[in-house]
DSSP file (Angstrom, degrees, kcal/mol; ACC not computed):
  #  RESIDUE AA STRUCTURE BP1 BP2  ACC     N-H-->O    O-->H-N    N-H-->O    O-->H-N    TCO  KAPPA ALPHA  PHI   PSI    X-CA   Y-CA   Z-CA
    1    1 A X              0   0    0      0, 0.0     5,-0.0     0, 0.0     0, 0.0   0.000 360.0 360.0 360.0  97.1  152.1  122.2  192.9
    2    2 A X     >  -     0   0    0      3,-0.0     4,-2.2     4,-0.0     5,-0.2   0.079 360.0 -87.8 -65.2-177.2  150.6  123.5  189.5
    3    3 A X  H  > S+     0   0    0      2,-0.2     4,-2.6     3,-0.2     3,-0.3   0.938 122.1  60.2 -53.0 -53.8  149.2  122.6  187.0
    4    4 A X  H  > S+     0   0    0      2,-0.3     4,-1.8     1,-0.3    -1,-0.2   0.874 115.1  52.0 -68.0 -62.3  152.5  121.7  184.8
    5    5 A X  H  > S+     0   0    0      1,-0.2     4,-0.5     2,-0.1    -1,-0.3   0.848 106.5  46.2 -44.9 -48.0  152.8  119.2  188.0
    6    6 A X  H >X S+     0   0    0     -4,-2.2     4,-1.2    -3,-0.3     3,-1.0   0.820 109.9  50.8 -31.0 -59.8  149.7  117.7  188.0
    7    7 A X  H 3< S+     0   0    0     -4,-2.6     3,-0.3     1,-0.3    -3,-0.2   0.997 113.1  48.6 -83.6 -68.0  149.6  116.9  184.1
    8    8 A X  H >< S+     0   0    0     -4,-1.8     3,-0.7     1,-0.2    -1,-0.3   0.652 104.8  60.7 -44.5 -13.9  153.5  115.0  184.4
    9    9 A X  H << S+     0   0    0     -3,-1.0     2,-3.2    -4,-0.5    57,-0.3   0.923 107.4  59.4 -68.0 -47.5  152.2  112.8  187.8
   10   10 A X  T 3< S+     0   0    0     -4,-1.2    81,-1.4    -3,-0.3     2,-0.4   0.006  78.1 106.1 -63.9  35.3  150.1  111.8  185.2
   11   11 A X  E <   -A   90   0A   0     -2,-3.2    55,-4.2    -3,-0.7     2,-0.3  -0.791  45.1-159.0-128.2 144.5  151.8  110.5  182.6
   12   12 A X  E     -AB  89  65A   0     77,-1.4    77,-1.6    -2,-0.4    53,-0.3  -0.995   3.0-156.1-123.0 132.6  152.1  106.8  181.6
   13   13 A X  E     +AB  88  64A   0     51,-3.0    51,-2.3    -2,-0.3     2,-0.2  -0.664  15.9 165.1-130.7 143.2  154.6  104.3  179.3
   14   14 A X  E     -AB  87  63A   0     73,-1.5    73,-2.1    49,-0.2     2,-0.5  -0.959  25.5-137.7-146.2 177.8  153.9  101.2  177.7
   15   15 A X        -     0   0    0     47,-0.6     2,-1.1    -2,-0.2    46,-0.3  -0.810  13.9-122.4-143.0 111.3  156.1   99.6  175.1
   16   16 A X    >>  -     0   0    0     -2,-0.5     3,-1.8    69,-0.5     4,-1.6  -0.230  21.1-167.4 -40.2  86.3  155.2   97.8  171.6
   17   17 A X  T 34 S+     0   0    0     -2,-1.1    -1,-0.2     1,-0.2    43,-0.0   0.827  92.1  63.0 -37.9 -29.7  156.6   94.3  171.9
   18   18 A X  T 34 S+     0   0    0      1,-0.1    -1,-0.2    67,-0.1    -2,-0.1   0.923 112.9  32.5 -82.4 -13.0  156.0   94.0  168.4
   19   19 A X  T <4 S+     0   0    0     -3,-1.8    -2,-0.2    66,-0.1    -1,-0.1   0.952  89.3 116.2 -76.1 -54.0  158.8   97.2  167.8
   20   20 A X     <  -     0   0    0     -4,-1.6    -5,-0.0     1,-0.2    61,-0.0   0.034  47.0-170.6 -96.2 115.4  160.9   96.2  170.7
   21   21 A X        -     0   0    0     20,-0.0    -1,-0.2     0, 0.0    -4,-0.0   0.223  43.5-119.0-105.2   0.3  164.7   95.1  169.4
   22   22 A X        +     0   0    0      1,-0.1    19,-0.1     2,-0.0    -2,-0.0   0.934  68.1 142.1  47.8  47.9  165.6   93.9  172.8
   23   23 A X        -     0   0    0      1,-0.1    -1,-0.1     0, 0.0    18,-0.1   0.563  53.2-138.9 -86.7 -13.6  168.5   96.3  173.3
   24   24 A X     >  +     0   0    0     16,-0.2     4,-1.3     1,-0.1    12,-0.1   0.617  61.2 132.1  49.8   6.5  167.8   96.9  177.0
   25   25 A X  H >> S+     0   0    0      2,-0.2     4,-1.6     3,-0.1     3,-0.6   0.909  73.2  47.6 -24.5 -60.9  168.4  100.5  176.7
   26   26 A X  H 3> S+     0   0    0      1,-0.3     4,-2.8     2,-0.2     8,-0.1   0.984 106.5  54.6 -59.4 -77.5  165.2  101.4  178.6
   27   27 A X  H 34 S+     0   0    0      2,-0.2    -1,-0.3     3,-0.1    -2,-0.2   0.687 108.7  54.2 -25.9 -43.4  166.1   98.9  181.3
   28   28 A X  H X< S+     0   0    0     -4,-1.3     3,-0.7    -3,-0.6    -2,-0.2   0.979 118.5  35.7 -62.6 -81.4  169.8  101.0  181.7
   29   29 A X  H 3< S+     0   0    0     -4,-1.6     2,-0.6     1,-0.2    -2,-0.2   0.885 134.1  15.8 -63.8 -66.2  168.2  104.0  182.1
   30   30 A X  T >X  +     0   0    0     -4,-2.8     4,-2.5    -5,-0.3     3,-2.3  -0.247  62.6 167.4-123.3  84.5  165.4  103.5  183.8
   31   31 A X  T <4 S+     0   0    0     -3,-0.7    -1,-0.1    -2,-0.6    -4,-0.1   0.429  78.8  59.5 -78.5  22.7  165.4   99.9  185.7
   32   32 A X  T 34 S+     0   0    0     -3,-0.1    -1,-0.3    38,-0.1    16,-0.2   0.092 114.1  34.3-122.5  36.1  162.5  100.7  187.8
   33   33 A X  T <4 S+     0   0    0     -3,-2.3    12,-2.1     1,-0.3     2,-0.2   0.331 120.9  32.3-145.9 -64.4  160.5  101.2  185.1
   34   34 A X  E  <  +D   44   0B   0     -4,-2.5     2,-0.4    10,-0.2    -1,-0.3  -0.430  53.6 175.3 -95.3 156.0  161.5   98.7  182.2
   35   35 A X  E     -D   43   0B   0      8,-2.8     8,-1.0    -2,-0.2     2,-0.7  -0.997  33.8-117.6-159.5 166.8  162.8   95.4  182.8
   36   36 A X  E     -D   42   0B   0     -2,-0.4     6,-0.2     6,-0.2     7,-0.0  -0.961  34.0-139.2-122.3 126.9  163.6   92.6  179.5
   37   37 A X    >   -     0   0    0      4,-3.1     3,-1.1    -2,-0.7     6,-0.0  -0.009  32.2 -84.5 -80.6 172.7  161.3   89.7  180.2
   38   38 A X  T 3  S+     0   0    0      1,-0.3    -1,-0.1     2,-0.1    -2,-0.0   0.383 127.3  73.8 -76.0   3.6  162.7   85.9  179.5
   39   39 A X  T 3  S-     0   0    0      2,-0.4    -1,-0.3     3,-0.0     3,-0.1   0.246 113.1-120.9-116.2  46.6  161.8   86.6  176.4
   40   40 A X  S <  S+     0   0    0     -3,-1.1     2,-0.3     1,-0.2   -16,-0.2   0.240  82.6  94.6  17.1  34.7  164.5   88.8  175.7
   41   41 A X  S    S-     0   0    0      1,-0.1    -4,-3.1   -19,-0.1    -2,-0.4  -0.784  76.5 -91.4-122.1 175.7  162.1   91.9  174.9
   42   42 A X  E     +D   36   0B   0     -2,-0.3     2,-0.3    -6,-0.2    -6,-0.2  -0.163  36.1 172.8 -71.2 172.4  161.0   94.8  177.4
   43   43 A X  E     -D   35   0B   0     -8,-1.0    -8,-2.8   -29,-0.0     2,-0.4  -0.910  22.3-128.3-151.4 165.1  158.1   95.3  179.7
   44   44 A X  E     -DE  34  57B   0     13,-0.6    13,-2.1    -2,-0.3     2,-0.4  -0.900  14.3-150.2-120.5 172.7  157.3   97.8  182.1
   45   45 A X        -     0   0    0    -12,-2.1    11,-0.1    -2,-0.4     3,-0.1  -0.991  17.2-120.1-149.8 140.7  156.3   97.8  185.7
   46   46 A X        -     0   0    0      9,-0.5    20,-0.1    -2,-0.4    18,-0.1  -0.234  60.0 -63.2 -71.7 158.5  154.4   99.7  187.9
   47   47 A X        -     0   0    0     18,-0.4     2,-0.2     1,-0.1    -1,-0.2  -0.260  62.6-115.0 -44.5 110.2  156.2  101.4  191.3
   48   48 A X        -     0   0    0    -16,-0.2     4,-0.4    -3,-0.1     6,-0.2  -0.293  33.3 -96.2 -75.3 125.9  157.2   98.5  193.3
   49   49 A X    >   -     0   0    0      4,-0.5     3,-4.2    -2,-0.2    -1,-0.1   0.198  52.7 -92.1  13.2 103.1  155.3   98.1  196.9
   50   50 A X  T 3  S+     0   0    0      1,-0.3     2,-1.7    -3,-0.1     3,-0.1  -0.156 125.3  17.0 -36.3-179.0  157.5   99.7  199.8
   51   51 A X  T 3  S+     0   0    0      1,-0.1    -1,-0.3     0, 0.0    -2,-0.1   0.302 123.5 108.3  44.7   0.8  159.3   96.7  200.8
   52   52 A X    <   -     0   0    0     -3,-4.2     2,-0.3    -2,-1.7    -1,-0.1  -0.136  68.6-122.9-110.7-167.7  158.4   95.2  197.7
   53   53 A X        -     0   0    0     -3,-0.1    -4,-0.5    -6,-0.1     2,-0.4  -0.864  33.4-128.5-117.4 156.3  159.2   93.9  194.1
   54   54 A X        -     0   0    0     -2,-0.3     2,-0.7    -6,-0.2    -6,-0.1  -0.876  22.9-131.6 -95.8 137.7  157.2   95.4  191.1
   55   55 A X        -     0   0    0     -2,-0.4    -9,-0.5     1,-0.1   -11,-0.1  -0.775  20.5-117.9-113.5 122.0  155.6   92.7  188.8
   56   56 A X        -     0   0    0     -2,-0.7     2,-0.7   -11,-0.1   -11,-0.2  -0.045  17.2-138.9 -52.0 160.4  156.2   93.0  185.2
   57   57 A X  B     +E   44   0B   0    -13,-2.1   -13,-0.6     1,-0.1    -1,-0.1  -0.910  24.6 177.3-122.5 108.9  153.0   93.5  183.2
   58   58 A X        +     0   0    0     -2,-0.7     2,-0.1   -15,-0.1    -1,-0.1   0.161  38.6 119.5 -89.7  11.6  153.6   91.3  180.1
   59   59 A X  S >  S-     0   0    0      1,-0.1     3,-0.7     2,-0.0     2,-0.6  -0.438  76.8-103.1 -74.3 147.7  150.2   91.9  178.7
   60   60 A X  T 3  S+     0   0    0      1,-0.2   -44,-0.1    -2,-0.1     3,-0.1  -0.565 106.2  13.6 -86.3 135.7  150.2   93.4  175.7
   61   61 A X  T 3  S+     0   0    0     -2,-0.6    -1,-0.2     1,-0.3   -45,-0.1   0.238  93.4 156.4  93.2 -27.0  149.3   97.5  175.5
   62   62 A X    <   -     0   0    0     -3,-0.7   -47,-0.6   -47,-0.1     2,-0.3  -0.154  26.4-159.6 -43.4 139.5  149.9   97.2  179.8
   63   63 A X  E     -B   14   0A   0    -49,-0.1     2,-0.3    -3,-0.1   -49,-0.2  -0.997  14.9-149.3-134.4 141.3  150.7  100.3  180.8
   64   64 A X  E     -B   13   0A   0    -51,-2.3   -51,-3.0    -2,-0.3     2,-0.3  -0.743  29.3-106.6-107.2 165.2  152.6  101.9  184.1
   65   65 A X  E     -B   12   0A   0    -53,-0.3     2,-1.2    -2,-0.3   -18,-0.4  -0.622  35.0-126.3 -86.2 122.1  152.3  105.1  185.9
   66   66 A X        -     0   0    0    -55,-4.2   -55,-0.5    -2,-0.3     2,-0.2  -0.636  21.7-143.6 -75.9  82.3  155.5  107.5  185.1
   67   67 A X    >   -     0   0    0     -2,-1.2     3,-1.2     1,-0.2   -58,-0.1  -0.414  14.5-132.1 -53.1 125.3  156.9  108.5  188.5
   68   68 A X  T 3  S+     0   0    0      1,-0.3     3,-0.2    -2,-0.2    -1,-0.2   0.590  98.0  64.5 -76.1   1.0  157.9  111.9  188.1
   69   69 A X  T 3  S+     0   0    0      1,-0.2    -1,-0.3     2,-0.1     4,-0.2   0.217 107.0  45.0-100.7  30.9  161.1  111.7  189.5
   70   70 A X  S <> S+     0   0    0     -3,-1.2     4,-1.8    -4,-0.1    -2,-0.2   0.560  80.8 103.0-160.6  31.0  161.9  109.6  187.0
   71   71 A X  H  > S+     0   0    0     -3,-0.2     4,-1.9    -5,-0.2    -2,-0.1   0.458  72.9  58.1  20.4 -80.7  160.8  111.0  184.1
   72   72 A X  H  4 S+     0   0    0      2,-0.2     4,-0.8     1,-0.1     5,-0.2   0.912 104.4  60.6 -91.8 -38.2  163.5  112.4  182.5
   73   73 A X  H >> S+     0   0    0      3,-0.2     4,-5.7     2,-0.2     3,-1.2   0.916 110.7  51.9 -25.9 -59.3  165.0  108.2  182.6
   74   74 A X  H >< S+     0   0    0     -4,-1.8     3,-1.8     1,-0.3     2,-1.0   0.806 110.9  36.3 -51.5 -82.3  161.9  107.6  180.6
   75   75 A X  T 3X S+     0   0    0     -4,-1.9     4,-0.6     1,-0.3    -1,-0.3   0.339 111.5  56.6 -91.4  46.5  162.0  109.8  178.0
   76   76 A X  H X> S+     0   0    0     -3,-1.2     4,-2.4    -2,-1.0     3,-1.6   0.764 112.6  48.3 -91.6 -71.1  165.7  109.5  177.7
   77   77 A X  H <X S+     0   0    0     -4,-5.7     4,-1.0    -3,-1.8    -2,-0.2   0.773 114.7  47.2 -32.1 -42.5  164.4  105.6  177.3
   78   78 A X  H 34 S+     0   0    0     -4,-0.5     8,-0.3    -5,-0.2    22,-0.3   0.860 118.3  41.5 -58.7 -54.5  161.7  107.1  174.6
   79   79 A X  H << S+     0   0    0     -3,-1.6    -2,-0.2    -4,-0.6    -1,-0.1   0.891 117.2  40.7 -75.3 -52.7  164.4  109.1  172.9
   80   80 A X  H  < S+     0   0    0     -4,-2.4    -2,-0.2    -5,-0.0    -1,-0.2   0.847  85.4 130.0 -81.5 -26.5  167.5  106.7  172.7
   81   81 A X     <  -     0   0    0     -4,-1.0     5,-0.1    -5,-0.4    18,-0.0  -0.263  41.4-164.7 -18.3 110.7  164.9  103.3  171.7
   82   82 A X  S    S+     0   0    0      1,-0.2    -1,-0.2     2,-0.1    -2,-0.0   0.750  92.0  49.9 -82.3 -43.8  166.4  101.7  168.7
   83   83 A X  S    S-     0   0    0      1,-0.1    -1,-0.2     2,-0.0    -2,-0.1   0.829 100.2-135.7 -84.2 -26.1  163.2  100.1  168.3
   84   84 A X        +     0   0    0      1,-0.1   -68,-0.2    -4,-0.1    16,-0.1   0.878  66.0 129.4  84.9  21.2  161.0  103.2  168.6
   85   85 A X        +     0   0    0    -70,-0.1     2,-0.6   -66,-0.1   -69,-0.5   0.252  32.5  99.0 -99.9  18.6  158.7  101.1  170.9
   86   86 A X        +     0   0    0     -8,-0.3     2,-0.3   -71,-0.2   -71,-0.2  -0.862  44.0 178.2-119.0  91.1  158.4  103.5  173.9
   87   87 A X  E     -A   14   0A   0    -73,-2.1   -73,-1.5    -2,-0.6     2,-0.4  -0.647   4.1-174.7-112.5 154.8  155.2  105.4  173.7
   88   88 A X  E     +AC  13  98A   0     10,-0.7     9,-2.4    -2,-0.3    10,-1.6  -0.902  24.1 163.1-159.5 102.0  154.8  108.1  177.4
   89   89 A X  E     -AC  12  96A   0    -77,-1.6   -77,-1.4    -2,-0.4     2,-0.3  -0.980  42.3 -92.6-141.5 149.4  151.1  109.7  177.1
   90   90 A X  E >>  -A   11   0A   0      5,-1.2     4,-3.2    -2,-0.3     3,-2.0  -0.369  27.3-132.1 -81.9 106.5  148.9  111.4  179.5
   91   91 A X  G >4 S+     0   0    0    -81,-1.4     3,-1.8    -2,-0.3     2,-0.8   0.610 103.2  53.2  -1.0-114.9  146.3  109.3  181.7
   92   92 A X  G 34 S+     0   0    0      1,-0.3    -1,-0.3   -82,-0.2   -81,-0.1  -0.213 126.8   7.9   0.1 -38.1  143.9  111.4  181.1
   93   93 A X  G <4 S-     0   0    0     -3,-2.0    -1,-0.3    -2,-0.8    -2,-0.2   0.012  80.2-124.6-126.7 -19.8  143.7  111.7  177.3
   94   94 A X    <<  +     0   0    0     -4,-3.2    -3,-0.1    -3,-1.8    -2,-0.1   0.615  60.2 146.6  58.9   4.8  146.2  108.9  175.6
   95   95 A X        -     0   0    0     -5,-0.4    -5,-1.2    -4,-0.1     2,-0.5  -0.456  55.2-120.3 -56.7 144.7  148.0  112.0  173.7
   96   96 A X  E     -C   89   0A   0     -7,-0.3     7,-0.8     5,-0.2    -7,-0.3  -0.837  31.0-173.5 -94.7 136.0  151.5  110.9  173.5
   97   97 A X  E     +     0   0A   0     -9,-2.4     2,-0.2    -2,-0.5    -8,-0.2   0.499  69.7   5.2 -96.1 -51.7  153.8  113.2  175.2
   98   98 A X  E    S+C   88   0A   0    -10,-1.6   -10,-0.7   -12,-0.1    -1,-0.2  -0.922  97.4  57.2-167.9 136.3  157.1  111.6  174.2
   99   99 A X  S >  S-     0   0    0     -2,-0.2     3,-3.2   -12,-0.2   -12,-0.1  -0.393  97.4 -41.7 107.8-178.8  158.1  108.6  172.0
  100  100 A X  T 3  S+     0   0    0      1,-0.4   -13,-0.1   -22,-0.3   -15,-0.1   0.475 137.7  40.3 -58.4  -2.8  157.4  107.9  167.8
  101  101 A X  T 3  S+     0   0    0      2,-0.1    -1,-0.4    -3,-0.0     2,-0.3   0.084  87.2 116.0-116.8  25.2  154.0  108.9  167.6
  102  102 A X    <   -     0   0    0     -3,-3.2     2,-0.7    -7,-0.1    -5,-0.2  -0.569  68.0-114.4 -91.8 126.7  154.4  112.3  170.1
  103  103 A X              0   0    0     -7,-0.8    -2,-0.1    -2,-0.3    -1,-0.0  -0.583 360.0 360.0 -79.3 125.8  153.7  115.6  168.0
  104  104 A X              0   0    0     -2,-0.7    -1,-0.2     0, 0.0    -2,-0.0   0.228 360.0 360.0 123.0 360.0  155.9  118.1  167.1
């Protein structure tokens, strides 16, 4: 496990509500990650409990921890966003990694 592992455990998604077109893209792709609240927009949620359910974090700016095997779901979720609301930046620092403000 390198480095290149180490920096991706570490990676975390949150999603501007105020962007968020309620297309449930994210939610297709990765539904253990995103989920569309009753108010028809996304949220995310952290890695549910063994045996457990994950509880959406409806705060706004809440962010969950990017399990690396699902990843590439996110920023497939990041890429395909209508809304552009899908921000994936590194614990560690808050550089965005992947979604509308990620460089390069």
């Amino acid at each position: 496990m390198g480095a290149q592992h180490e920096q991706l455990s570490e990676l975390e998604v949150w999603i501007d509500q105020d962007l968020c077109t309620g297309d449930g893209i994210c939610a297709q792709y990765a539904p253990d990650v995103f989920e569309l609240d009753i108010d028809g927009l996304a949220y995310v949620k952290p890695p549910a409990p063994a045996g457990g359910e994950a509880e959406l974090l409806t705060a706004p700016g809440a962010t969950a921890p990017v399990p690396l095997p699902l990843l590439n779901d996110v920023v497939d979720s990041a890429k395909e966003c209508p809304g552009e609301c899908i921000h994936v930046r590194r614990a560690a620092d808050g550089v965005e990694v992947y979604g509308p403000d990620a460089a390069g």
